[in-house]
N, C-alpha and C positions, 0 to 999 in steps of 0.2 A: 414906417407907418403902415397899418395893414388897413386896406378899404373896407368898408363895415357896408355889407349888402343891403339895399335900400328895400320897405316894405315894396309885396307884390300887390300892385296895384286891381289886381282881379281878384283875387279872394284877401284882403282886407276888407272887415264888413265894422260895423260898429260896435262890435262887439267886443272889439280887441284883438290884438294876434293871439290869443290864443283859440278864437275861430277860424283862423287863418290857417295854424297847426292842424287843426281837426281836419278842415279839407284838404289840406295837403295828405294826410292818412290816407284817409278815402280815398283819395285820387291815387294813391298807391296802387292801390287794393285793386282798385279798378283797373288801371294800367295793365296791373299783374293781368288780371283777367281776360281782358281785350289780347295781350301778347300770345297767350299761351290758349288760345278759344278751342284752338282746332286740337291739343294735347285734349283740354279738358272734356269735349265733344267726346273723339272715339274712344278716349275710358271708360266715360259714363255709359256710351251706346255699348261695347264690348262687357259691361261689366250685367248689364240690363239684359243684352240679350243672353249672354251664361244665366243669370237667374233663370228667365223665361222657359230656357233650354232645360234648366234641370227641374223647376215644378213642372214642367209636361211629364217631362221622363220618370217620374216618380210614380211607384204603384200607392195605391189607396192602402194605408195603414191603421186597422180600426183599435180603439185603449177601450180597456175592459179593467175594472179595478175590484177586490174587496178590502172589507176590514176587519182585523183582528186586533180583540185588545189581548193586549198580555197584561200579568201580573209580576209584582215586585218582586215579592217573598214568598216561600215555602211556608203554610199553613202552621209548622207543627213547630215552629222555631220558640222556645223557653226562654232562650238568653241565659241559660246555664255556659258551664264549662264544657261540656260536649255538644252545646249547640250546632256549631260549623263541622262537626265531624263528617266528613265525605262531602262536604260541600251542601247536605242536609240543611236547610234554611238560609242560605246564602246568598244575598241580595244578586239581582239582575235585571238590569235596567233595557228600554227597550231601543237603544240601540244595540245591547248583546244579540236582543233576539230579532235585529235586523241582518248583523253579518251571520247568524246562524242560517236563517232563512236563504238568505242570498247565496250562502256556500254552494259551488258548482256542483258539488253530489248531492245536496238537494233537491236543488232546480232541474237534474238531468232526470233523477229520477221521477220526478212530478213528471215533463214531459214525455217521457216513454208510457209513463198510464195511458198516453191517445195511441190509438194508430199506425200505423206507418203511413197508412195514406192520408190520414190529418194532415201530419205533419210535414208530408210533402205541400197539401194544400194548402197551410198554415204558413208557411212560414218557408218552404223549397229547400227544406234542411232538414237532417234526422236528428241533428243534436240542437238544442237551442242556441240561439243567436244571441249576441249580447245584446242587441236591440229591442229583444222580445220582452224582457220584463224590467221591472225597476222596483225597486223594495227602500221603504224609505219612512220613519214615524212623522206624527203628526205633530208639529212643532207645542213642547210644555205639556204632553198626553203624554199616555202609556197605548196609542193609536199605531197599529203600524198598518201602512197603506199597502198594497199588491197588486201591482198596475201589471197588465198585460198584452203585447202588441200582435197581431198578427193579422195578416191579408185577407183572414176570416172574420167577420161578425162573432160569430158563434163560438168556432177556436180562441176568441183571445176571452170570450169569459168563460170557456172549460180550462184554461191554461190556467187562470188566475186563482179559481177554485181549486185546481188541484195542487196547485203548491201551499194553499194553508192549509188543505187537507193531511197533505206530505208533512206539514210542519207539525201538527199538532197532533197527529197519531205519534211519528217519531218520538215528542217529548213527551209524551204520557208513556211510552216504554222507557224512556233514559229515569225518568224519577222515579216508575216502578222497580228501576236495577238498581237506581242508588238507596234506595232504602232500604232495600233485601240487603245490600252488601254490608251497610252500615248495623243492620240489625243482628247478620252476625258475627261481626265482629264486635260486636258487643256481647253479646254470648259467651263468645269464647273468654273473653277479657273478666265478665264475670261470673262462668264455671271456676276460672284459674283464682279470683278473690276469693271468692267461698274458699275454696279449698286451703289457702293460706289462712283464714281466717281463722276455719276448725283447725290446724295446725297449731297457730299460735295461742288459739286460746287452751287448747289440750295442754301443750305446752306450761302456760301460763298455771292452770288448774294444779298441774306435777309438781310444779317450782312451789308452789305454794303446801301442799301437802310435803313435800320431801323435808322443806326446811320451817313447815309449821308460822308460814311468814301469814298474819291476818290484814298486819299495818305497818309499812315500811318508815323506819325512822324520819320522825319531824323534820333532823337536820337533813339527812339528805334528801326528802324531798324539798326541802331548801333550796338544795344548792343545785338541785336537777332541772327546776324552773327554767333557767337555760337554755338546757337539751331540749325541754319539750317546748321551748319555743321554738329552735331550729329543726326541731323534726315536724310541728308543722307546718312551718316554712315549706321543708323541703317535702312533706304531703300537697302542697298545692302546687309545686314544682314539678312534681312528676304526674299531677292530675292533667297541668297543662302540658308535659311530654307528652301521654298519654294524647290528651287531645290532638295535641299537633302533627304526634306523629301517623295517627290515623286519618287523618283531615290529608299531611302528603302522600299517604299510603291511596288515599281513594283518591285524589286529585291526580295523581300519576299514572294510578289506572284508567280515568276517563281523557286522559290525553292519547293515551294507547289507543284506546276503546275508537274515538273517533276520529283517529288519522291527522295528528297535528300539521303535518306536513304531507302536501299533496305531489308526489311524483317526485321528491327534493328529500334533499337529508342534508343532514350537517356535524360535527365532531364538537364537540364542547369541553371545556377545560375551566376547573372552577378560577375563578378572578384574583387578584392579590390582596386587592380592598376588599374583598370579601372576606380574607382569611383574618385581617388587618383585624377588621370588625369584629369578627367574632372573638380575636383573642383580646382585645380591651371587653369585651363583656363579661367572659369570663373571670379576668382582673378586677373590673366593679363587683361580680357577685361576692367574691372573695372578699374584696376588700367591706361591705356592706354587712355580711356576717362577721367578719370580723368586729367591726366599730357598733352591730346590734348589741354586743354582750357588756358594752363599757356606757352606751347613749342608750336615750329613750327615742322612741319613734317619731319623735317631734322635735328632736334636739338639728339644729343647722346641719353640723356633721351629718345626722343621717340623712337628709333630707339633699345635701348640696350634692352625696353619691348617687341618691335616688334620681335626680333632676339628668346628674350623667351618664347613670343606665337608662333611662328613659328616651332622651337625647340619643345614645349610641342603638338602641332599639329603632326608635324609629330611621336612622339612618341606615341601618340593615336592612329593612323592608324596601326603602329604595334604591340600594346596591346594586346590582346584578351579581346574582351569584356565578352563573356559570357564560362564558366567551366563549365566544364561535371560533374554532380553530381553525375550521376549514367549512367552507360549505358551497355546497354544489345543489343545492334545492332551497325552496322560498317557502319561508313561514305560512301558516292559514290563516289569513285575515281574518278568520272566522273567530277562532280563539284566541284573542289576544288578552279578553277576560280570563278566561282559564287561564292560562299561562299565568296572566297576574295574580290571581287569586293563587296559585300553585307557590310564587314567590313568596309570597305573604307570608303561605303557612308554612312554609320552607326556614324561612329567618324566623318565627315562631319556637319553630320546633327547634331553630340552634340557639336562640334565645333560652327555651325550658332546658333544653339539657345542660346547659353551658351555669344555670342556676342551679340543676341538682347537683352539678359533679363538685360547683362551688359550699353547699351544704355538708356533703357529703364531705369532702373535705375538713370543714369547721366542726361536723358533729366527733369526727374522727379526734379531731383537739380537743375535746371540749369531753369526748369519752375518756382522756388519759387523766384530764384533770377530777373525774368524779372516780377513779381507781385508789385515788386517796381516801374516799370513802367508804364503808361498811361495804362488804361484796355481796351482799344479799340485798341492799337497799336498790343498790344500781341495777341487778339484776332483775330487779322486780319491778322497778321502773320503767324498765327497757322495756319486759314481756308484756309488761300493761299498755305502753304507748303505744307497740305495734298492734294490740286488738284494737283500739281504738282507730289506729287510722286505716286499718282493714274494715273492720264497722263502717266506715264514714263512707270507701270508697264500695263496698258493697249497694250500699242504699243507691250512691248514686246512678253506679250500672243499673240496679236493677227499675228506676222511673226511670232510664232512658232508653234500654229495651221496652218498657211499654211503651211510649211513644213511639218507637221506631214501626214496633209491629203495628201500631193504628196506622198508622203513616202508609206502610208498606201495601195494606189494604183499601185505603182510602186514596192511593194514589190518581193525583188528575193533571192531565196537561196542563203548563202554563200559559191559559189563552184561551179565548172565547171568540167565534164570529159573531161578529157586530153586523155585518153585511154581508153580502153575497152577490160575487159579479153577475150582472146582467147583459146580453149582447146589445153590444150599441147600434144606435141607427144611422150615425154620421160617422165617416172615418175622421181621425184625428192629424192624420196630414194625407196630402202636401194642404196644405191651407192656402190658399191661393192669393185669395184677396192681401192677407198678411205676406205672404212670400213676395207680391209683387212690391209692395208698400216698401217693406226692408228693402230690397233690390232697387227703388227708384230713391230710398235716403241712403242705400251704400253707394251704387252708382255716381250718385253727386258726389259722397266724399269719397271715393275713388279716384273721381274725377278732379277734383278742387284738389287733393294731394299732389295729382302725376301734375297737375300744372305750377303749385307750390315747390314742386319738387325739382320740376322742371325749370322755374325760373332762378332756382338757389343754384343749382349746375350752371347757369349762365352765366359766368361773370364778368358780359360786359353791360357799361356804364350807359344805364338807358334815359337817365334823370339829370339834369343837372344840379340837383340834392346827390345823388348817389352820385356825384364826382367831386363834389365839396367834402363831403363825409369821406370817401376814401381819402382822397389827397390832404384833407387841412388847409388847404390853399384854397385861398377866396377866387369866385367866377367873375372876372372883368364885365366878359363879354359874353350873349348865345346869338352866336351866327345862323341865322335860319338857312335849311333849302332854297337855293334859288333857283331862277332859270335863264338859261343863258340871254341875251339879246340878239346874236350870231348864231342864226342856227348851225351853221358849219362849225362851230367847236364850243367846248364846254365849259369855257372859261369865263366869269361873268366880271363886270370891272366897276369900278362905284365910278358915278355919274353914266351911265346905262339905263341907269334904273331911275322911276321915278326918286326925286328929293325925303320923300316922306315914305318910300319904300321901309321895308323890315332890314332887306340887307344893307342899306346904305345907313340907316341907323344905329345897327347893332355897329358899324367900325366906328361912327363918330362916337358912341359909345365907349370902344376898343380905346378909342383914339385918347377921350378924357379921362377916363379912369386909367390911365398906364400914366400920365401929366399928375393928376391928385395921388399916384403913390410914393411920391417923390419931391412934395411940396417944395423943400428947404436945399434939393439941388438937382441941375441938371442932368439928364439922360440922354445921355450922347451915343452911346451904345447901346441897340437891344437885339439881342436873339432872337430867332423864334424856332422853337423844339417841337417836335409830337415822338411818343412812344415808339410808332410804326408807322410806315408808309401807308398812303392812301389817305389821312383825317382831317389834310384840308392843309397841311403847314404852307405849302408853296401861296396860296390861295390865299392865307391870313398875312403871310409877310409883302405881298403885292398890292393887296387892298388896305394894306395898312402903311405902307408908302404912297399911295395916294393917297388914302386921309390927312395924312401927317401934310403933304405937300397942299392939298387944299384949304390948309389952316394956314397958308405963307412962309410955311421954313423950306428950306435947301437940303431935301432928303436926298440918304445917296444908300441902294440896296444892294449889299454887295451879297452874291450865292458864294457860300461856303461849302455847299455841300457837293466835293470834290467827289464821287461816287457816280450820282446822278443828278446832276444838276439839270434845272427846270427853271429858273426867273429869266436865262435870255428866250427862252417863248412865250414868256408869261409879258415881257417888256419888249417881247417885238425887234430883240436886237440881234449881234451877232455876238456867236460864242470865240471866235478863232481868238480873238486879242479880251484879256482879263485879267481876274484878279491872281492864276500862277504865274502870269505872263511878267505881270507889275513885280512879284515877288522873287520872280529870277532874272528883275532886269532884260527883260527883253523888250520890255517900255514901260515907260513913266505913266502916273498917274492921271497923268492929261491927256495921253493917247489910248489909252483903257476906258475910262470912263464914256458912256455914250450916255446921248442924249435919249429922250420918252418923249412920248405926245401929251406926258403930261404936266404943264408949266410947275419950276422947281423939284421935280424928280427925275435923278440922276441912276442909272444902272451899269455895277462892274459885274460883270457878266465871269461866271467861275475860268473860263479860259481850258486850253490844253490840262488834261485830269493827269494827276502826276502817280506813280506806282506806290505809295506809302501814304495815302492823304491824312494819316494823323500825324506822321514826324514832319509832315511839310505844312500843317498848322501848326505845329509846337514850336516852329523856328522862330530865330529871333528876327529875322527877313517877315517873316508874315506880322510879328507880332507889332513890328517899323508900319506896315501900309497898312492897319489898323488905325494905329495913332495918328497914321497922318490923315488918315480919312476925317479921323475926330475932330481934326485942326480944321478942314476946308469944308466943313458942311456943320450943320445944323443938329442933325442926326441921322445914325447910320444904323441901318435895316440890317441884321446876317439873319440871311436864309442858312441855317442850319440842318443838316442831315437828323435822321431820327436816333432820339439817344439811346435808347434798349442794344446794345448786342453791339456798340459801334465806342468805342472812345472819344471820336470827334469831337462830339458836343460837350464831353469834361475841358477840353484841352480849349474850348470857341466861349465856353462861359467865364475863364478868366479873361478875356480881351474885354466882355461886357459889360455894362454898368447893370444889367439885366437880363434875366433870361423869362420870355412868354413862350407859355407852354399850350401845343394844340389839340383837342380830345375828341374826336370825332362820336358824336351821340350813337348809340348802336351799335357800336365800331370797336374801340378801343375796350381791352379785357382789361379788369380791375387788377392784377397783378402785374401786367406792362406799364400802368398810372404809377401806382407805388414804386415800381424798380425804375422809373425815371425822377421820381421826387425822390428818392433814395441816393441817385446818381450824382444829380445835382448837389446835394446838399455834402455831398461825402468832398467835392469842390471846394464849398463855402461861396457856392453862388447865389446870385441874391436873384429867389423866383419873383415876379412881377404877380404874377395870377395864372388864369386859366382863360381858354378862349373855346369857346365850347360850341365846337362845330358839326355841323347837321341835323340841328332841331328840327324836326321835320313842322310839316304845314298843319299836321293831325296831331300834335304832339299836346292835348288835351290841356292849354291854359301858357304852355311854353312860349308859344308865337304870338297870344296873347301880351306878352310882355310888347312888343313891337308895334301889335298893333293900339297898343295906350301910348308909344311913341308918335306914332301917325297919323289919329285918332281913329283910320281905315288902314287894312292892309294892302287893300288894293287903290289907296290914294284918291284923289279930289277926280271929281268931272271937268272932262275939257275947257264944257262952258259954265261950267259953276264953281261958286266957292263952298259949296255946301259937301262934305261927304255924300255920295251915292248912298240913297237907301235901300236897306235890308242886303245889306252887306255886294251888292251886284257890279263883278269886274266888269267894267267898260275900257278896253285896249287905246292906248294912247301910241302915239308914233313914238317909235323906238321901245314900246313896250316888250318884256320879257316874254318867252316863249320855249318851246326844247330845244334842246334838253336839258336836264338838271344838273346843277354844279352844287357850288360849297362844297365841293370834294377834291380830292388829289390832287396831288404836290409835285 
């Protein structure tokens, strides 16, 4: 039967136990707090005064800011097929044109426009500090912001100024070079059309005069139908080579151009998936001219190939084409758009060609089969189709050369100031007021951490909740601090103490709760254990032989603890004749046992300490004067040794019908509780409870329990029946005094 712990008389409110609960939290909380005051004090004061210590030490730093809007897109953009050529109208959002800005050879170069001796004043550096500026858009704008820090008023708005000025001259030269470059290379792409043109058409004029051709057979323009869909196919195939591959040609160059990598390099080697990819595109384009000449452009078949060249398209673009084989230098954050934009057109451009060489292929098959017909149809068909798709791509060059050349003169940086820093009147830190604030909310959780932290490192058992919760094992008893009555020694004894004291109540306590856990039969044997020396065990098996005996039984307290035995000073007796003495026959049970001052308690005093004290409790000689103690009394007390580290007490709790376990409050660490309920049970001994000793007098609500026993702690007035009010000790003869006991065994 396990004793089921009775409400706490001081915080039961009306509410229920579970207000009961809640304070109990609380008082946790609090406990924690109160323990650990002087941890949580000098973190908070240590952590306050470092604050203090570095807002002094801090120089005045004043922010200076302007703004610049950038734009999205290049002016001149068509949405043709040569639109992205060179990167020529190419989307760029503003966060590109933040890591542009921000790029260290930007920034360095803005501030060398000052001084030398600015920039000593500014800032105590010739090269800028990472502190000095911050670059950063305007959250959902196209706003980018250009904060500037320096020891100067004045310096940090010529700083700030000058890096958008840096920025936006720069970019109005980079768009006036990409349009020159893209202008001509269009040029030259369409001198070399022309020329093929007049070729073919010359050509074409000859073939017609030689063989007098005006109108090429009906049938075989029949059956060329075909061809001249796969040749224009593969006209818009090489329009987009053509684009793509000028668009990597200029992207490549402007990686060059501005130094993709700062002070770093690396080896690259192109990727497997990437080879992977390219060659199933190849296989779709192939197979798509294939299945154009049997399906119509809407039939599933074409459409299911379409759907997985489109599918393996866009998976190319997110590929990586080329892996770092080796690298010993770090990317520029700056460009990571470029870069991307360069992949783009990169899988573009193997995408276009990977479609012409598929055409090309097809028209190649699809030439053997029109060989079957008239040789003058086919040929006139051919010379016709190639002017026309000369024609087609001439025109195009040439409106894209005119746009390029307006472009190229019309060039304007991407971005306008919107503002213009001004020097500030207030520096920007140390900010004081705010520095102190933070410092006295970190300070406290600095502080409430090292004391949190400090009390989880603790572990010992400061609560008697935190001993029930470790152990599982219900609390009989809390033994408060007491004080001796003798001031010569430290030992305190029930009937000493006032009747209605805390210590003399906690054992009758002790006394009925150890009776109710055994309703259905007697306890003739009980142990009493503690983890470790010092928590009171001597103290709890003495006082609790006198309880027992002032209830009218025939206790008899025999010390077991053959080591260092402690109950013949605790009973005032002598040690020479005892309990090895009885067990090696060196005398009988009658001549061993002594008498106490206390009517019906009897003490065998441990005797002569023998060399092996576990194999000489394990005997079958001891386990005889055991039993026969059981026979001749009432019930029989062993003062047991502490169990942690000692086997005694495995070998003393099979003699007993129980074993009471002792926890000194403050005292006992949470892992010596467990390794003796552990000890025990590995036995199959049967634990009684717990006796939870040195509740101290401050122990916020603990001692309280005692004194709801007493209805006062400090008991009745000499000459009254009434409790002393507002709680005032009045010393009665024989009252307690120093020093403090509830301790050591």
């Amino acid at each position: 039967m396990k004793l089921t712990r009775q409400p706490d008389p001081i915080v039961e409110t009306s509410a229920g136990r579970s207000s009961g609960l809640e304070d109990i939290d609380i008082r946790k909380y609090i406990l924690t707090l109160r323990r650990r005051w002087m941890i949580i004090t000098v973190s908070a004061a240590l952590v306050m005064a470092l604050v203090i210590a570095v807002t002094l030490a801090q120089k005045k730093v004043y922010l200076a800011g302007s703004k610049l809007i950038v734009s999205g897109k290049s002016q001149m953009g068509t949405g043709s097929v040569l639109d992205d050529l060179f990167g020529v109208g190419m989307t760029s959002n503003a966060a590109t044109k933040v890591e542009i800005i921000s790029s260290y050879d930007l920034i360095t170069r803005a501030f060398n426009t000052m001084t030398e001796e600015d920039r000593v004043r500014g800032w105590g550096s010739l090269m800028p500090p990472g502190w000095s500026f911050e670059i950063r858009t305007q959250k959902d704008t196209q706003v980018v912001l250009v904060d500037a820090r320096s020891y100067r008023p004045e310096l940090a708005a010529a700083f700030s100024n000058a890096i958008v000025e840096m920025y936006l001259k720069e970019d109005l030269a980079r768009n006036s070079e990409k349009a020159s470059k893209g202008r001509q290379y269009v040029e030259i792409e369409l001198a070399d059309s022309q020329t093929q043109l007049a070729q073919a058409t010359l050509k074409l004029a000859d073939f017609q005069q030689k063989n007098r051709v005006l109108d090429p057979l009906t049938q075989a323009t029949i059956l060329t139908q075909g061809s001249m869909k796969l040749k224009q196919d593969l006209l818009e195939a090489k329009a987009d080579d053509y684009s793509s591959g000028g668009k990597v040609a200029l992207l490549q160059s402007e990686l060059k151009k501005t130094a993709p990598e700062v002070n770093f390099g690396q080896t690259l080697a192109e990727s497997g998936e990437y080879q992977q990819v390219t060659k199933q595109i190849g296989e779709l384009q192939a197979e798509l001219a294939a299945k154009s000449q049997t399906f119509t452009p809407e039939s599933p078949e074409i459409q299911a190939v379409q759907d997985q060249l489109k599918e393996a398209r866009n998976r190319l673009k997110s590929v990586t084409r080329m892996q770092v084989a080796s690298s010993t230098k770090q990317r520029n954050p700056a460009l990571n758009e470029l870069v991307g934009a360069f992949s783009a057109a990169k899988a573009d451009a193997v995408v276009a060609e990977a479609r012409v060489n598929a055409l090309d292929a097809q028209i190649d098959e699809m030439g053997r089969d029109v060989e079957k017909f008239p040789d003058v149809a086919r040929q006139f068909a051919n010379l016709q189709q190639k002017v026309e798709v000369l024609k087609q791509m001439v025109d195009l060059l040439s409106k894209r050369n005119f746009e390029l050349s307006i472009e190229e003169k019309t060039a304007m940086a991407d971005g306008i100031i919107a503002s213009r820093a001004a020097p500030p009147r207030l520096p920007a830190s140390p900010r004081v007021t705010l520095n102190l604030l933070v410092g006295l909310i970190l300070a406290l959780t600095v502080g409430l951490v090292a004391g949190v932290v400090a009390d989880m490192m603790d572990n010992k058992l400061h609560r008697p909740e935190d001993v029930e919760a470790a152990t599982g094992v219900t609390t009989l008893a809390m033994i408060p601090e007491a004080i001796s009555a003798n001031p010569d020694t430290e030992r305190l004894y029930l009937g000493e103490t006032d009747p209605s004291h805390a210590f003399t109540e906690s054992f009758r306590m002790l006394r009925n709760n150890i009776s109710f856990m055994a309703p259905d039969r007697v306890l003739k044997a009980i142990a009493v254990t503690s983890p470790s020396m010092g928590e009171g065990k001597s103290t709890t098996s003495a006082n609790l032989a006198i309880a027992l005996a002032m209830d009218g039984k025939r206790v008899l307290l025999i010390d077991v603890d053959l080591r260092r035995p402690s109950v013949h000073n605790w009973m005032k007796v002598s040690r020479e004749v005892g309990f090895t003495s009885v067990v090696r026959g060196m005398a009988s049970m009658e001549e061993a046992v002594q008498n106490t001052e206390w009517e019906g308690l009897y003490c065998l005093a441990a005797g002569p300490l023998p060399p092996d004290p576990t194999e000489f409790l394990n005997s079958a000689r001891s386990r005889e004067v055991i039993m026969e103690a059981r026979d001749k009394y009432d019930i029989v007390i062993l003062d047991a040794p502490p169990s942690v580290g000692l086997s005694d007490v495995q070998v003393i709790s099979t003699m007993a019908d129980g074993v009471l376990v002792v926890l000194g409050l403050d005292r006992t660490p949470k892992q010596l509780a467990l390794e003796t309920m552990r000890l025990l049970r590995q036995t199959g001994a049967t634990v009684l409870g717990l006796a939870v000793n040195r509740v101290p007098r401050s122990s916020h609500g603990y001692y309280g329990y005692y004194g709801y026993y007493g209805y006062y702690y400090y008991g009745y007035d000499e000459n009254s029946s009434n409790p002393q009010k507002n709680g005032k000790k009045k010393k009665k003869k024989g009252a307690v005094h120093t020093p403090k006991s509830g301790v050591g065994s």
